[in-house]
C-alpha positions in Angstrom: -45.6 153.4 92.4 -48.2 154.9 94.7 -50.6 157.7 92.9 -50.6 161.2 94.6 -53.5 162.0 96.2 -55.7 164.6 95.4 -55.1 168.0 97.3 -58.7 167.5 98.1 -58.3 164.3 100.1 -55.9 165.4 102.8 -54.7 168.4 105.2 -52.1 169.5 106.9 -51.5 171.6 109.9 -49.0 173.1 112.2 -48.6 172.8 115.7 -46.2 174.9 118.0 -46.3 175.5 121.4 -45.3 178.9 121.8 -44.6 181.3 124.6 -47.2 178.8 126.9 -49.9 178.7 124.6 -51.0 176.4 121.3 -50.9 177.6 117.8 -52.3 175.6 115.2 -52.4 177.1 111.7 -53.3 175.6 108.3 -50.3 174.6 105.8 -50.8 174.7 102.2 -52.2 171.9 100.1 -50.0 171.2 98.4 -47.6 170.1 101.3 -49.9 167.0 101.8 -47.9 165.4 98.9 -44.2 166.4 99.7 -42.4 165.1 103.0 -39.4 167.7 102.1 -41.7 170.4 101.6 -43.6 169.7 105.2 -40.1 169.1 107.1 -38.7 172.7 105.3 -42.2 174.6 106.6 -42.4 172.8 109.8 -38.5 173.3 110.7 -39.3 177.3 109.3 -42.0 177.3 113.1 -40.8 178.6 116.5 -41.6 176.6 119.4 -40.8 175.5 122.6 -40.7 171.9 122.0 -40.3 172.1 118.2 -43.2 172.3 115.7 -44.7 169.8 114.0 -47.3 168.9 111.5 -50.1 166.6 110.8 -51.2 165.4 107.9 -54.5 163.7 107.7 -55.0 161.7 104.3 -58.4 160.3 102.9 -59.1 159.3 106.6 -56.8 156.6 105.7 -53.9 157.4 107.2 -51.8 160.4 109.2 -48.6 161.6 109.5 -46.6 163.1 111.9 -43.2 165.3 110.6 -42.0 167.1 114.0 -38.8 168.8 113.9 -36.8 169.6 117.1 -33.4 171.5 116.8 -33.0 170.1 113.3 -33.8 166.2 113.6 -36.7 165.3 111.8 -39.0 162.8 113.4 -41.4 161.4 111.7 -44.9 158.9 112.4 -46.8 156.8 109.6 -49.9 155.7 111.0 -50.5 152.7 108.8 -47.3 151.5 106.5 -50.0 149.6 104.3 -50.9 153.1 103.0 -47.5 153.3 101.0 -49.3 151.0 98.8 -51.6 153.4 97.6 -50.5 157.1 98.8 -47.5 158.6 97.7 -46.6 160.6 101.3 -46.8 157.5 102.9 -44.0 156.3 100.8 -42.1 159.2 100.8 -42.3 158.6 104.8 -41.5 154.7 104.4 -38.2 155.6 101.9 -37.4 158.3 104.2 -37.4 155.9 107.7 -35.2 153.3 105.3 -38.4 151.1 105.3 -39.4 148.8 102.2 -43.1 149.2 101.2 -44.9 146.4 102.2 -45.3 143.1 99.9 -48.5 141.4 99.1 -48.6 138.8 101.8 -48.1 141.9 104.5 -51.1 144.1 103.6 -53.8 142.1 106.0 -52.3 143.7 108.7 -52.4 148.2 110.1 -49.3 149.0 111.6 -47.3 152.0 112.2 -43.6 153.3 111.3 -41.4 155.5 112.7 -41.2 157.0 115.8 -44.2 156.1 118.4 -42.1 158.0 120.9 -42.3 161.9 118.8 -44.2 163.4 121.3 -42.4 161.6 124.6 -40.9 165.0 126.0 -44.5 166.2 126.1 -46.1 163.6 128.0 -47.3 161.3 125.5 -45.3 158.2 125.2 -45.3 155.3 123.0 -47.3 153.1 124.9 -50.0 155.5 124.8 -49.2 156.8 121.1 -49.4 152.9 120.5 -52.7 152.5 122.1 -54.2 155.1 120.3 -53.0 154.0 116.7 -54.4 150.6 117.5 -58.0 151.5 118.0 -59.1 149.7 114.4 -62.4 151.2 114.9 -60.8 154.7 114.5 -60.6 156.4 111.3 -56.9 158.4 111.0 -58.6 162.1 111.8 -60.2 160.5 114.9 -56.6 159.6 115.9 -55.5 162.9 115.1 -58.3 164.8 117.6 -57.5 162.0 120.7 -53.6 163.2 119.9 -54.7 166.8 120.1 -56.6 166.3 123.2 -54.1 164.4 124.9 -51.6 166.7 124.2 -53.9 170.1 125.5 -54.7 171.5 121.8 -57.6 169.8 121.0 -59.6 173.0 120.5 -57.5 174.7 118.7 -57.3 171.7 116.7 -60.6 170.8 115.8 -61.8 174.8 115.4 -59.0 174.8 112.4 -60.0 171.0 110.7 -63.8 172.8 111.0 -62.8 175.9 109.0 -61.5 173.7 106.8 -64.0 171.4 106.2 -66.5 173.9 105.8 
């Protein structure tokens, strides 16, 4: 069984496009560690399109819980990470997906829905090619998402703050 992370090693925020303008806001900690908890505060958000969150672990890994008129969609970055990080197996079990075995950790790929952001102009063929930059740690992904879909400001003034 994967370990929890520490609260220290991950964040979360919330995205919602709403009434033409971004707003990106910082979720608790401890909804880094519980899928039910992020799809109950994300589904809680007005927006246009939906809200959704992302959840940057370790670096590691990210996920993506959007929720549009009551379907959840989710993104795993990297499946290995169920391995090891107990919201990416929360993810894998909740997509129906086995974590991976031995012979299948060599390899990054994603689960889930490449296509989450389609209606906003970022399909999976993009969302694909920016998961597959190996070069790219998961909050570098997470700022080329933001950019490409017109919050990256907003987004990168809130991971600041919370940096420190």
């Amino acid at each position: 069984m994967p370990a929890p992370q520490s609260q220290s090693d991950a964040y979360a925020v919330i995205c919602a496009h709403v009434e033409g303008r971004w707003e990106v806001d910082v979720l608790p900690d401890v909804l880094t560690g519980d899928l039910d908890g992020l799809v109950a505060a994300v589904g809680q958000q007005p927006g246009e399109n939906g809200a959704f969150a992302l959840v940057d672990v370790a670096d590691e890994f990210f996920v993506v819980v959007r929720v549009q008129v009551g379907r959840v969609r989710l993104l795993l970055s990297d499946v290995t990470a169920a391995v090891e990080w107990d919201l990416a197996a929360q993810v894998l079990d909740a997509l129906d997906l086995e974590v991976p075995a031995d012979d299948e950790r060599a390899e990054v790929w994603p689960a889930g829905d490449l296509g989450v952001f389609d209606d906003m102009g970022l399909d999976a063929m993009e969302m694909g090619a920016i998961l597959s930059d190996d070069d790219a740690y998961a909050d570098e992904m997470l700022s080329a998402l933001a950019r490409r879909l017109g919050f990256a400001d907003r987004f990168e003034r809130v991971v600041d703050a919370l940096m420190g």
